[in-house]
Backbone as XML, in Angstrom:
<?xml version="1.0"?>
<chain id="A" units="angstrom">
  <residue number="1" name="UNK">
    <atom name="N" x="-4.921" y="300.993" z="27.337"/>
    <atom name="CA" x="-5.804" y="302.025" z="26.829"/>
    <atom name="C" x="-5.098" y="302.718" z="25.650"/>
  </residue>
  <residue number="2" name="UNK">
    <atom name="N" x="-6.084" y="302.796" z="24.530"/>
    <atom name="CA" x="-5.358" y="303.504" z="23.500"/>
    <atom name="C" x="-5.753" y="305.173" z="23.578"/>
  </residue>
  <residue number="3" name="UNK">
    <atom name="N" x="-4.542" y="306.204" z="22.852"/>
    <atom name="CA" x="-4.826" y="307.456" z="22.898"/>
    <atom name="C" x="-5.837" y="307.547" z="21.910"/>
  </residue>
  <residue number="4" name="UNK">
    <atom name="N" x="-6.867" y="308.798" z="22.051"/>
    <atom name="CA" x="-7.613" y="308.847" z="21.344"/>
    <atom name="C" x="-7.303" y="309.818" z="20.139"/>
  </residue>
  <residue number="5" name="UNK">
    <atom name="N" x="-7.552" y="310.099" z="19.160"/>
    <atom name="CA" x="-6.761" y="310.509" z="17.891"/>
    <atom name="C" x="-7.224" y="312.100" z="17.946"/>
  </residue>
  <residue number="6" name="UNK">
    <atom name="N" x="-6.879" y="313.165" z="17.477"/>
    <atom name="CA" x="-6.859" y="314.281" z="17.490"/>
    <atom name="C" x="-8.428" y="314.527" z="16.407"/>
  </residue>
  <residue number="7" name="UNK">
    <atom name="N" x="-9.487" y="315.509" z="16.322"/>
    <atom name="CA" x="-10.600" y="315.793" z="15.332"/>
    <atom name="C" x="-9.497" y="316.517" z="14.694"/>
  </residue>
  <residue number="8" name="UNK">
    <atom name="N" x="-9.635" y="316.240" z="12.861"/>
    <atom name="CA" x="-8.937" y="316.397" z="12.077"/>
    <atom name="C" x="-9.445" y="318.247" z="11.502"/>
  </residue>
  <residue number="9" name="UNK">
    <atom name="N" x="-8.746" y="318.564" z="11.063"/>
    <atom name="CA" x="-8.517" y="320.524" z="11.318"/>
    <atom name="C" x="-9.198" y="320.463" z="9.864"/>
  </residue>
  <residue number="10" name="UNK">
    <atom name="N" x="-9.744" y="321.220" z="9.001"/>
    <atom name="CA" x="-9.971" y="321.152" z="7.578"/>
    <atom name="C" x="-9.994" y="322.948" z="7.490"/>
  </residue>
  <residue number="11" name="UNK">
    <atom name="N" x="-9.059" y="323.075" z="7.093"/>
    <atom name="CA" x="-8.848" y="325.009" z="6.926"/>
    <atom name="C" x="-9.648" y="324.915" z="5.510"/>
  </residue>
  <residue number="12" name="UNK">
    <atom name="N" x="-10.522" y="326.520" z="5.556"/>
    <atom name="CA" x="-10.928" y="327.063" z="4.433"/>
    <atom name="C" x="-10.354" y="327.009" z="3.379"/>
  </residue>
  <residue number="13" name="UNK">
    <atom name="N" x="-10.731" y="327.496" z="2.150"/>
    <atom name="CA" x="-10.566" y="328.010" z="0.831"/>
    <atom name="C" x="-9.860" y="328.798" z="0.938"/>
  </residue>
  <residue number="14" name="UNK">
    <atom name="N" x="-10.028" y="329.913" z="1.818"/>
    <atom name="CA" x="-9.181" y="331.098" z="1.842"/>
    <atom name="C" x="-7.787" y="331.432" z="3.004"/>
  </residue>
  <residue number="15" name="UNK">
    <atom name="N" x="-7.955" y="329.943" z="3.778"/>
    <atom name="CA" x="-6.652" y="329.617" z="4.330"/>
    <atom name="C" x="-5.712" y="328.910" z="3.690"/>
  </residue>
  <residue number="16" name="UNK">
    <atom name="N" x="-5.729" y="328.102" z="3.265"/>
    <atom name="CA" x="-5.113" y="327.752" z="2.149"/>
    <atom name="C" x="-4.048" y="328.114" z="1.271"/>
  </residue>
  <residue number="17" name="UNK">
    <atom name="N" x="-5.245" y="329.287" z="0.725"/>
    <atom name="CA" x="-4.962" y="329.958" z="-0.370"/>
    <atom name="C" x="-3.641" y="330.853" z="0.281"/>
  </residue>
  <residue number="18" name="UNK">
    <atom name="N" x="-4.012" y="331.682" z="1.658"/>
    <atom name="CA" x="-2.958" y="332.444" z="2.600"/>
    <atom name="C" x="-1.704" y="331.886" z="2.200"/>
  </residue>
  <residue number="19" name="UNK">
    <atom name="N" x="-1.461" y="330.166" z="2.811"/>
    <atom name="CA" x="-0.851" y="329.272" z="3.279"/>
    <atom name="C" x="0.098" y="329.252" z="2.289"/>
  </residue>
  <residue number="20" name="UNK">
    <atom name="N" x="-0.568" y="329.345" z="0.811"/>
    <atom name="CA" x="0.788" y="329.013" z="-0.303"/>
    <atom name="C" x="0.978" y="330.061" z="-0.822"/>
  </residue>
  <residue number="21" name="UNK">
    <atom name="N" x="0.305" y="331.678" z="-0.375"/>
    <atom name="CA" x="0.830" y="332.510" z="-1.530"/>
    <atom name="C" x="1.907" y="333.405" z="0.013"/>
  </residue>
  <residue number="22" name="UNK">
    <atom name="N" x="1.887" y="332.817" z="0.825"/>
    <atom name="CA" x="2.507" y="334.006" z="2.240"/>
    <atom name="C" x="3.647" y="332.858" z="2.602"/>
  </residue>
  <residue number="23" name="UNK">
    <atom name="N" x="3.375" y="331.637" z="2.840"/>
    <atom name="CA" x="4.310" y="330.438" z="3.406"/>
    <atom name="C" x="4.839" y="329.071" z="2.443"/>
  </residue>
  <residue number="24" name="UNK">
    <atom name="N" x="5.105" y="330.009" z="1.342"/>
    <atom name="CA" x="5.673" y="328.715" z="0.522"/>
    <atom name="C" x="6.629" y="327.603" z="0.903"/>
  </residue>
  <residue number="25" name="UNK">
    <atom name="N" x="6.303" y="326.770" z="0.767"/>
    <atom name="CA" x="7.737" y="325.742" z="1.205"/>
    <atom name="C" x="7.693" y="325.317" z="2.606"/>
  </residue>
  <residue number="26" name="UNK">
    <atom name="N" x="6.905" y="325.839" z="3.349"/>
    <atom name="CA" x="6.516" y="326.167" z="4.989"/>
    <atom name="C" x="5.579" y="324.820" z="5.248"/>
  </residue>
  <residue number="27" name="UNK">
    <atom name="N" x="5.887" y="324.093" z="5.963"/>
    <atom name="CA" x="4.759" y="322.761" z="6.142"/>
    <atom name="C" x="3.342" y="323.522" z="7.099"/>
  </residue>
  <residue number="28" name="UNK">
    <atom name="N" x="2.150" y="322.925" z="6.453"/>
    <atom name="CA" x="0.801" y="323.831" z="6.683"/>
    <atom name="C" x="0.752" y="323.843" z="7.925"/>
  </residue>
  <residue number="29" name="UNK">
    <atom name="N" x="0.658" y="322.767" z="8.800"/>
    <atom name="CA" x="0.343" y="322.341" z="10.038"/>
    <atom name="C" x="1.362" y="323.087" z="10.898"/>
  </residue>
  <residue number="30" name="UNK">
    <atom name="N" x="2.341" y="323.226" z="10.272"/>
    <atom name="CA" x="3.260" y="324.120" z="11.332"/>
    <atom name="C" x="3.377" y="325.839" z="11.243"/>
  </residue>
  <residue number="31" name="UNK">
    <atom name="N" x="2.792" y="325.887" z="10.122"/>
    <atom name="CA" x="2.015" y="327.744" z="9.677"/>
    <atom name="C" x="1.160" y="327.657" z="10.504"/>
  </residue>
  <residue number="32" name="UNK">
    <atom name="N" x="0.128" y="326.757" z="10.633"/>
    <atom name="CA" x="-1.122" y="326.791" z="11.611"/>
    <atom name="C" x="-0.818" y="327.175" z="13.308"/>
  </residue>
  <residue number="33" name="UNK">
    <atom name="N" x="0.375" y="326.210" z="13.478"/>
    <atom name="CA" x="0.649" y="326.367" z="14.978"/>
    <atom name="C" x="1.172" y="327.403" z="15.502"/>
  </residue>
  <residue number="34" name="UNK">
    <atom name="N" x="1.475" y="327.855" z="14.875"/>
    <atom name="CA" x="1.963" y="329.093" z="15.268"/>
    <atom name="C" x="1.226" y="330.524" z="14.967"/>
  </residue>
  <residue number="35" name="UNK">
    <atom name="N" x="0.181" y="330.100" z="14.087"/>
    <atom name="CA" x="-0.482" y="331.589" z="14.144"/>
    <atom name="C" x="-1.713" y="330.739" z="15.336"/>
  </residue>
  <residue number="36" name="UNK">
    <atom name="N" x="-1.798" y="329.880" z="15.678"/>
    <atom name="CA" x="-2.757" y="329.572" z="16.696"/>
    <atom name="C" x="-2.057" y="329.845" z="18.270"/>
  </residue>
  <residue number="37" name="UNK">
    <atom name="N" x="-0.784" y="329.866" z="18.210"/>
    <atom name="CA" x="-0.121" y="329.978" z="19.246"/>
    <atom name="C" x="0.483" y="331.845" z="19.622"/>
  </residue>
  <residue number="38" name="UNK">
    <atom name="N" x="0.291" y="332.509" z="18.533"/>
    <atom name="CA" x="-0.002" y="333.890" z="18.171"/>
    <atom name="C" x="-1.004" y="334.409" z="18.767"/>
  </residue>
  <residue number="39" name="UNK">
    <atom name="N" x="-2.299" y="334.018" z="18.338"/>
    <atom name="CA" x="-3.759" y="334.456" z="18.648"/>
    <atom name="C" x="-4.089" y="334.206" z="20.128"/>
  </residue>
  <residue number="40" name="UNK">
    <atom name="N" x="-3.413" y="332.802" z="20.422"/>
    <atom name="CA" x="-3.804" y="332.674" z="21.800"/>
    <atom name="C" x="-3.155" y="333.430" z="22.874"/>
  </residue>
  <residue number="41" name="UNK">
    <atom name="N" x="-1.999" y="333.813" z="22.659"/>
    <atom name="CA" x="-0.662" y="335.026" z="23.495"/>
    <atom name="C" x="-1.600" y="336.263" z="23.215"/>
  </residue>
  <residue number="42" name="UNK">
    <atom name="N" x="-1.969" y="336.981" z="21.975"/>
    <atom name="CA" x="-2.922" y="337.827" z="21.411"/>
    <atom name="C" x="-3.823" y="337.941" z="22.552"/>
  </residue>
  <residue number="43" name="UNK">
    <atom name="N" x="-4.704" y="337.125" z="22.920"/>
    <atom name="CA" x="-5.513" y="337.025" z="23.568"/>
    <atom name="C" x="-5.657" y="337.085" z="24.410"/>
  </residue>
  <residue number="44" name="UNK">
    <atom name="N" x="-4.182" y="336.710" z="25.482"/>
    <atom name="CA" x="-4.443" y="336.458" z="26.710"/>
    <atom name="C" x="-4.676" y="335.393" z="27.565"/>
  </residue>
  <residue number="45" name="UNK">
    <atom name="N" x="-4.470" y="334.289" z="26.655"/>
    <atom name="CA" x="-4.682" y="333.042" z="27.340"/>
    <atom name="C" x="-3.780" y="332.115" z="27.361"/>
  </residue>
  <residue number="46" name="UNK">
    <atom name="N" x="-2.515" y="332.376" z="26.783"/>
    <atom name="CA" x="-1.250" y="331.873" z="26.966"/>
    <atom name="C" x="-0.228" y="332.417" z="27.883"/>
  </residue>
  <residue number="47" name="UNK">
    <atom name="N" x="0.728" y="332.173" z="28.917"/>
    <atom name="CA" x="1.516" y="332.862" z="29.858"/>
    <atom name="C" x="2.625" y="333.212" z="29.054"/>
  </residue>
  <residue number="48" name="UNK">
    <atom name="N" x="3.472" y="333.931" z="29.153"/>
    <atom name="CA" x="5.018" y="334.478" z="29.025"/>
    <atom name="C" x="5.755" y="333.358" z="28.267"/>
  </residue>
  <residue number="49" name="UNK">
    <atom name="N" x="5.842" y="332.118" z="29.028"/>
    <atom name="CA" x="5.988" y="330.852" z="29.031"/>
    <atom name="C" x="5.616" y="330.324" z="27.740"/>
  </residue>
  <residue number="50" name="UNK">
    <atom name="N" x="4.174" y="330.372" z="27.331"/>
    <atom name="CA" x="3.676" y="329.721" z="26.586"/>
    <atom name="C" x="2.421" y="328.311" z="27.057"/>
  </residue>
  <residue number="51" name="UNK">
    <atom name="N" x="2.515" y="328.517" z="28.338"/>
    <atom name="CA" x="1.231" y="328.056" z="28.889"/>
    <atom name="C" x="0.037" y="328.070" z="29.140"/>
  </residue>
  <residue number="52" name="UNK">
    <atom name="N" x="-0.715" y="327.281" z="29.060"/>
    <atom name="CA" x="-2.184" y="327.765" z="29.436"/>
    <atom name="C" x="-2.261" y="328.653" z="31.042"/>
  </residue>
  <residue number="53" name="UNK">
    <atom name="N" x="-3.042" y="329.856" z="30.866"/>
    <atom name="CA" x="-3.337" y="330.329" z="31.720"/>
    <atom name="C" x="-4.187" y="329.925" z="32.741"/>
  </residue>
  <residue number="54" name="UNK">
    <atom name="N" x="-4.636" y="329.549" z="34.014"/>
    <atom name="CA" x="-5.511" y="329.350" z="34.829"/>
    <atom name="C" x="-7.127" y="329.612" z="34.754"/>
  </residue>
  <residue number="55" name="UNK">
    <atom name="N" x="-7.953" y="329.054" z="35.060"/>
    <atom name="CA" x="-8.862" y="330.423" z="35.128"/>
    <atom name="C" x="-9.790" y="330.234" z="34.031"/>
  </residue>
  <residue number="56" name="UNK">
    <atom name="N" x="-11.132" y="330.342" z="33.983"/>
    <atom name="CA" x="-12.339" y="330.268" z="33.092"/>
    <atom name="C" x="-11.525" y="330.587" z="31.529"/>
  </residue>
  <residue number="57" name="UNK">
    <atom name="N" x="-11.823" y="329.994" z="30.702"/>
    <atom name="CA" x="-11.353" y="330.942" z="29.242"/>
    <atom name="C" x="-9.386" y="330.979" z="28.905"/>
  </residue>
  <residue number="58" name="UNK">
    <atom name="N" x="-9.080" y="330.408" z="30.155"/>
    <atom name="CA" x="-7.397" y="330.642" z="30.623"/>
    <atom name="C" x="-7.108" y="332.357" z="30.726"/>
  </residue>
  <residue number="59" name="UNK">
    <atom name="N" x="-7.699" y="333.053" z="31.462"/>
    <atom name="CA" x="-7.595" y="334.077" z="31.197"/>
    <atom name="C" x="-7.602" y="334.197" z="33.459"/>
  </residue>
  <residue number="60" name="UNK">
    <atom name="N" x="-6.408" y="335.759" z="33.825"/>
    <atom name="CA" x="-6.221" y="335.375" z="35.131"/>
    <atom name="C" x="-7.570" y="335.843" z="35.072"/>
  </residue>
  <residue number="61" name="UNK">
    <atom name="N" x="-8.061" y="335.303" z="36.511"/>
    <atom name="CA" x="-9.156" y="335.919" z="37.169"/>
    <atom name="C" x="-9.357" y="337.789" z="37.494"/>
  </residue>
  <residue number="62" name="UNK">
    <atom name="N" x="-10.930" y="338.371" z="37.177"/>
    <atom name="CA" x="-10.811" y="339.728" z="37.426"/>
    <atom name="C" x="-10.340" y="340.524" z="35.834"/>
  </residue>
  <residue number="63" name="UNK">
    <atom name="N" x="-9.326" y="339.926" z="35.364"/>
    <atom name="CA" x="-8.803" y="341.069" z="33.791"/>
    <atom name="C" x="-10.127" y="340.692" z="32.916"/>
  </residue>
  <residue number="64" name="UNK">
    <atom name="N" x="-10.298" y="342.155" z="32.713"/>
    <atom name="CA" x="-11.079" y="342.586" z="31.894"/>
    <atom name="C" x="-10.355" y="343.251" z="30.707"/>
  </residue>
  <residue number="65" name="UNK">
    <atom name="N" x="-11.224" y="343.005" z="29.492"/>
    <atom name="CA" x="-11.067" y="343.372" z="27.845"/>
    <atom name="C" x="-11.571" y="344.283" z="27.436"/>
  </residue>
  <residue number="66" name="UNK">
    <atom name="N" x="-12.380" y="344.551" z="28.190"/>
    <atom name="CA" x="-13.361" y="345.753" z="27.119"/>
    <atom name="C" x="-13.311" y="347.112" z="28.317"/>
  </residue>
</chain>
């Protein structure tokens, strides 16, 4: 069985643009991972760890946001 290939990411105009005037010299894909790995801790859906959290959304069961 072969792995199946990743859907390819296509950032905006105005990510981009972020990408070379904030992370020069910085490879894109690895600027990306880490503000995706940011947002998701941000959020609540990454553990301490850096794991997916359990739970609908990865979020524990019961915590509320609003």
């Amino acid at each position: 069985m072969t792995a199946r290939s990743l859907p390819p990411v296509q950032p905006s105009a105005r990510v981009w643009q972020i990408l070379r005037r904030c992370y020069p010299g910085q490879p894109s894909a690895a600027v990306l991972e880490r503000a995706l790995i940011m947002l998701a801790t941000a959020d609540g859906h990454l553990t301490s760890g850096g794991q997916l959290k359990a739970g609908v959304g990865g979020r524990i069961p019961g915590r509320r946001t609003t």
